[in-house]
N, C-alpha and C positions, 0 to 999 in steps of 0.2 A: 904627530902625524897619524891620521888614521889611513886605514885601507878598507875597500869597499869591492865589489865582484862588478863586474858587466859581463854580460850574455849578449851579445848579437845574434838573435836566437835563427832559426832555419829559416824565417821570412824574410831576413833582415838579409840574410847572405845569397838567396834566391833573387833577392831583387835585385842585388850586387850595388847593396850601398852601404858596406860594412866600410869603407874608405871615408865615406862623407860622416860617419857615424861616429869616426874615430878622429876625424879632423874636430867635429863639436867638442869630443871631450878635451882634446889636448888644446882647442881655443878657450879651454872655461877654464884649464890651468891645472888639471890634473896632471899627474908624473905616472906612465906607462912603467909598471915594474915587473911585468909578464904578460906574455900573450900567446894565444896559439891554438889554432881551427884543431878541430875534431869532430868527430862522428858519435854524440853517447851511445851507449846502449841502452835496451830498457832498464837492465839493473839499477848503469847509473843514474841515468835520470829519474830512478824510481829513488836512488838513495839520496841524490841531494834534493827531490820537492818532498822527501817522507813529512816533513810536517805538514802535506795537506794530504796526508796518503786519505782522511774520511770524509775530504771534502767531495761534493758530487763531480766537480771539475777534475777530480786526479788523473784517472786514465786517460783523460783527453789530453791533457797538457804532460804527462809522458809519452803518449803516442807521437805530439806534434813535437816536441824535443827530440824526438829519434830520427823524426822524418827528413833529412839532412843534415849537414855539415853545422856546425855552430862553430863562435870563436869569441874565445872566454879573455879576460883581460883584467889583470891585474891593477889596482887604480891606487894613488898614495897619494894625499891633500890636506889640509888644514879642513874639517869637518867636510871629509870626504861621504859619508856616506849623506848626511844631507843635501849638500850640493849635488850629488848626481841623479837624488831622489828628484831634486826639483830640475837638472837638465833632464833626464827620461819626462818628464809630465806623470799624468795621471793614468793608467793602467788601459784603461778606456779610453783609447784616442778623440773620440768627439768629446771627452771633457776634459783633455787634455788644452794644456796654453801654447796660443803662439808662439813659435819657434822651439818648441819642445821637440826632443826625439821623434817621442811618440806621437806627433800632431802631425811630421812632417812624412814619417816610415811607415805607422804601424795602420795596419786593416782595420782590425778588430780588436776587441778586447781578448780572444785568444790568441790570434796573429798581434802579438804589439810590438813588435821587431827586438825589444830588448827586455836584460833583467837587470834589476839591480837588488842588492843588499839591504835589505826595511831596518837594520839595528848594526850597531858597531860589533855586538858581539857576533853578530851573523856574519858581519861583515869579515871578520876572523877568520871562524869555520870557513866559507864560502875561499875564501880564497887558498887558505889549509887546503881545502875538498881535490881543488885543481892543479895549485901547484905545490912542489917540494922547496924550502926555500932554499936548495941548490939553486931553484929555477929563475927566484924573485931576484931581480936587480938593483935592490933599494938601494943597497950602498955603493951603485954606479953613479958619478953625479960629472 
């Protein structure tokens, strides 16, 4: 089993369709092993995107992660982090696929309503990052 992060990022919870978002994943058959809304700060959010800290996009995309509430969620599947890369879609909603996430939530390519995990090992950290595995529920079945 792998695990993989999701972000319902502040667009996504603005618009108030973190429900519909979370119906998709749990219809594609993913196992919810954590979850739970928050506020980042800038720290955080500066310390889980630090690997684009040099990219020109950084400060914007920590600014827009602070700018409310987000809700992080713990995911656990058989090649979960590919499967949710391809439920999210493409980053870019207009090249994003039908019925994707992000074709149906997200604004923009900086509003794309969600995140997910690009590698298993990321997928690890990321989910490390948020929760304790006091937190994770894996071995509730």
């Amino acid at each position: 089993m792998e695990r993989t992060l999701a972000i319902c990022k502040p667009d996504a919870v603005r618009k108030n369709v973190v429900g519909e978002i979370i119906t998709m994943i749990s219809n594609a058959g993913f196992k919810i092993i954590g979850l739970k809304m928050l506020r980042l700060t800038k720290e955080q959010a500066g310390a889980f995107y630090a690997v684009h800290k040099e990219r020109p996009f950084y400060e914007e995309l920590v600014e827009f992660m602070c700018s409310g509430p987000v809700v992080v969620l713990a995911l656990e599947k058989e090649n979960a982090v590919a499967d949710y890369r391809t439920l999210i879609g493409a980053t870019d909603p207009a090249e994003a696929a039908e019925g994707t996430i992000r074709k149906r939530f997200a604004a923009s390519k900086g509003e794309n309503a969600v995140h997910g995990s690009d590698s298993v090992e990321n997928g690890k950290y990321e989910v490390a990052f948020f929760f304790s595995e006091a937190e994770i529920a894996a071995n509730v079945r």
